[in-house]
C-alpha positions, 0 to 999 in steps of 0.5 A: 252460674255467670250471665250474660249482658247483651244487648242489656238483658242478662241470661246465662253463658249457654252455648250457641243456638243451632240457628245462630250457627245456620244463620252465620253459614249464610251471611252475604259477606261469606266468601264461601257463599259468594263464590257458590252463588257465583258458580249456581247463577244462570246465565240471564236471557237476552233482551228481545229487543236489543237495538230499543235496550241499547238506546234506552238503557242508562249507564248506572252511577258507581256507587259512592265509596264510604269516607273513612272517618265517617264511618267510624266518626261516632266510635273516633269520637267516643275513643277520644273522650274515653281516652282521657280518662286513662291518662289522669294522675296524682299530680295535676301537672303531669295530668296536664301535659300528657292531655296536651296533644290530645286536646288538639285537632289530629289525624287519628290516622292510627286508631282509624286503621284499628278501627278499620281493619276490625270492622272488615275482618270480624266474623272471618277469623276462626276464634271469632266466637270466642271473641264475641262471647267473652266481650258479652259474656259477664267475667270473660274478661272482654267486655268494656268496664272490664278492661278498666278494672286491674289484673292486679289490686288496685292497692299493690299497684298505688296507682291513684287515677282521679278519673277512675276512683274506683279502679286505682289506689292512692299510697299508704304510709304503712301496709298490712299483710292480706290473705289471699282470695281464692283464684278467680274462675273465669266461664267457660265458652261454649263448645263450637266446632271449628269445622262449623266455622265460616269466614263471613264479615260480621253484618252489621259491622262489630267492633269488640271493646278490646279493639276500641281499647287498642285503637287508644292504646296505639294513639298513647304511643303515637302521641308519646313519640311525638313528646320525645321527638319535639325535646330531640328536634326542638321543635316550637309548634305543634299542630299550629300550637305551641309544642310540649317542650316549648310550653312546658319544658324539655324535662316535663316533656320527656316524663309525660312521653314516660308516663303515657308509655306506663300508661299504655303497658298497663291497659295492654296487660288486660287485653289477654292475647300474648301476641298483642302485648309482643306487637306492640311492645316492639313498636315502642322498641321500633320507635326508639331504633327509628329515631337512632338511626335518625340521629345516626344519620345527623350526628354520626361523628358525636355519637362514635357511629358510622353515618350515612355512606359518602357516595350515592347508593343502596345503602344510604336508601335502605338505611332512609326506608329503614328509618321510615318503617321504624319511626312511622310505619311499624305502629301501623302496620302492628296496630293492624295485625293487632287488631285482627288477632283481637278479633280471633284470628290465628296463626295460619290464616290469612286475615292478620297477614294482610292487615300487616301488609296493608299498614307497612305499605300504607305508612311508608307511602304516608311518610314518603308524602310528608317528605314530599310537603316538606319541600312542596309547602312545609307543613304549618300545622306541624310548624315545619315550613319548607325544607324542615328536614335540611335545617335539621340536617336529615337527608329525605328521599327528595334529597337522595333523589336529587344526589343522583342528579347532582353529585354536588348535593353529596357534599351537602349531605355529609355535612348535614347541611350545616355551613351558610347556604348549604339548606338554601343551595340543597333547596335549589338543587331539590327543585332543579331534580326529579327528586319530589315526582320520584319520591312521589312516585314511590310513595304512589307503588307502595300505596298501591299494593297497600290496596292491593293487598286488601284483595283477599278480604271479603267486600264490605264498607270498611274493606272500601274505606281502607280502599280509598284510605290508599288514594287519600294518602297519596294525594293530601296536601297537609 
């Protein structure tokens, strides 16, 4: 018989007592049970002394709103050490450099939504206990020294990790034929009838292995993005420090960004869900048409490609938001919705479609504000100082704001600001506009209906944090 690990004592995979069944019926958190004590509660009789309660009585404080990070610090924490494990190879030289980014100071902004968003939206969805049991139940496949281990011998794969020595195989000159084991037979869970399912947020907060596993799996991706982007945009800095390319070379650069892409495919194999594997796998293919788009709209001319139209217009905005969602918002908001699938979630409920929602409306909003610090002040840490953007030719909302007030930015922007003065004069031109308050404005509309749209998940500290997430974004000044 398989057994269990829980709480570190063993006992069989049985199926799930009848009391745990009528304790989860009555969590606090279930919305059913909320909206019954809702319609059964009694009206309170008044004070009997309503002119001494109104002079006594003192407005209670709000209560003070959970800090995203904080929330979710020791687990951030945890992520980040593990994660480096992941990234070891057989060549010390890409070891190095794919850990480069990683060893610097980041906003973890990614990982802090899968976390986030699967704190708030276990328990609620119907496959929940499924979930739940396969990341404690021992040859289910979901618990956490589970996912290191390969789906296929780690001797096919020649996959040599120094860091997981036990899971990875270095390469042999000669290979013998091995007969086959018999198939592995995974336990079967046990029987819960979905009628007896109960939306209700996991008290306290549960975070499954295979959520942590993607919260690093999307932060691999974001860092590999950044790889390529620094070889493409040539950038010096990172973070305040040296950039890849510039500390180690445009090729090395670009094979690490390869190599973390690898990496990453690998570990989302063995999270089991189809749907997960397909979200992400269209993130890295959103990154690629993002960036596209970008050098579409810089050089148009070199690569054969209609570029940005010569008139202000909708097209020229649709293609700049197109853009945004692509390079910044679709990790996001696919990150999200990954992350309440691989809490049970199915098609047709709710849960996974608000996770989407809130993640696309979040990082547009995110990026909008880059764009605006872009003009504002620059962003140091990234070694970008004030008007990056024009020096590189790209045309950001403030600029497409300011063309709508003076025709003159037109020019400019066809050219990609490439004559003398022409980053100067755009600059100008930015300042004289509405251009930064509007672009601030809307990064401001999509953030709201980020939060918004959080209004149908239950009440919990992490549906609060996602809350005050959507004030942060708006408000950052770095």
């Amino acid at each position: 018989m398989r057994r269990c690990a829980v709480a570190g004592a063993r006992r069989p995979c049985l199926p799930l007592p009848a009391s745990v069944t009528r304790a989860r019926a009555h969590r606090s958190y279930s919305v059913h049970v909320q909206q019954k004590k809702a319609s059964t509660a009694q009206p309170q009789a008044p004070p009997v002394n309503d002119a001494l309660f109104a002079t006594s009585a003192v407005p209670k404080a709000p209560a003070p709103r959970p800090d995203p990070y904080a929330l979710v610090a020791p687990q951030l924490k945890e992520l980040r050490e593990t994660l480096l494990n992941l990234l070891g190879s057989s060549h010390p030289s890409l070891t190095e450099i794919a850990k480069y980014y990683f060893l610097h100071p980041s906003k973890q902004l990614r990982p802090l939504l899968v976390l986030l968003f699967s704190q708030a939206t276990n328990g609620l969805g119907s496959g929940w206990y499924i979930k739940k049991w396969a990341a404690d139940c021992e040859g289910a496949g979901g618990r956490a020294e589970e996912l290191d281990q390969p789906l296929t011998r780690a001797d096919v794969l020649n996959d040599w990790n120094p860091s997981m020595p036990d899971n990875t195989a270095s390469f042999s000159s000669s290979f013998s034929l091995r007969p086959p084991r018999p198939p592995h037979q995974p336990p079967l869970p046990p029987p819960f009838p979905p009628s007896l399912h109960i939306p209700a947020v996991e008290a306290p907060a549960a975070l499954l292995p295979t959520q942590l596993r993607l919260a690093q799996i999307v932060e691999m991706i974001h860092v590999a993005s950044l790889l390529h982007d620094d070889v493409i945009d040539k950038s010096p800095l990172r973070r305040g420090a040296a950039s890849a390319p510039a500390a180690f070379g445009n090729k090395l650069s670009v094979l690490a960004g390869d190599f973390l892409l690898g990496r990453t495919s690998a570990a989302l194999s063995r999270l089991g869900e189809n749907e997960v594997v397909e979200l992400i796998a269209s993130v890295i293919a959103n990154l690629v048409e993002g960036e596209i788009l970008q050098l579409k709209a810089v050089h148009a001319d070199a690569l054969g490609l209609a570029g940005l139209s010569p008139t202000v217009g909708q097209d020229n905005w649709n293609i700049y938001l197109q853009k945004t969602y692509l390079k910044t918002a679709s990790l996001m908001a696919k990150g999200a919705r990954a992350a309440v699938v691989l809490g049970g979630c199915k098609e047709g409920e709710v849960w996974k479609e608000a996770a989407y929602a809130y993640g696309r409306n979040l990082g547009i909003a995110f990026q909008l504000m880059d764009d605006v610090l872009d003009y504002e002040a620059g962003d140091a840490t990234l070694g970008k100082p004030g008007g990056a953007d024009l020096q590189l030719g790209l045309a950001t909302g403030p600029a497409l704001f300011a063309w709508e007030e003076h025709p003159e930015m037109g020019p400019l922007i066809k050219r990609k600001f490439e004559q003398p003065g022409d980053v100067e004069l755009a600059r100008d031109l930015v300042r004289r506009s509405s251009g930064v308050e509007r672009t601030r404005d809307l990064a401001r509309a999509h953030a709201d209906k980020a939060r918004e749209v959080l209004s149908v998940l239950p009440d919990s500290d992490a549906k609060a944090a996602l809350e005050v997430l959507t004030e942060r974004v708006v408000k950052r000044t770095s």
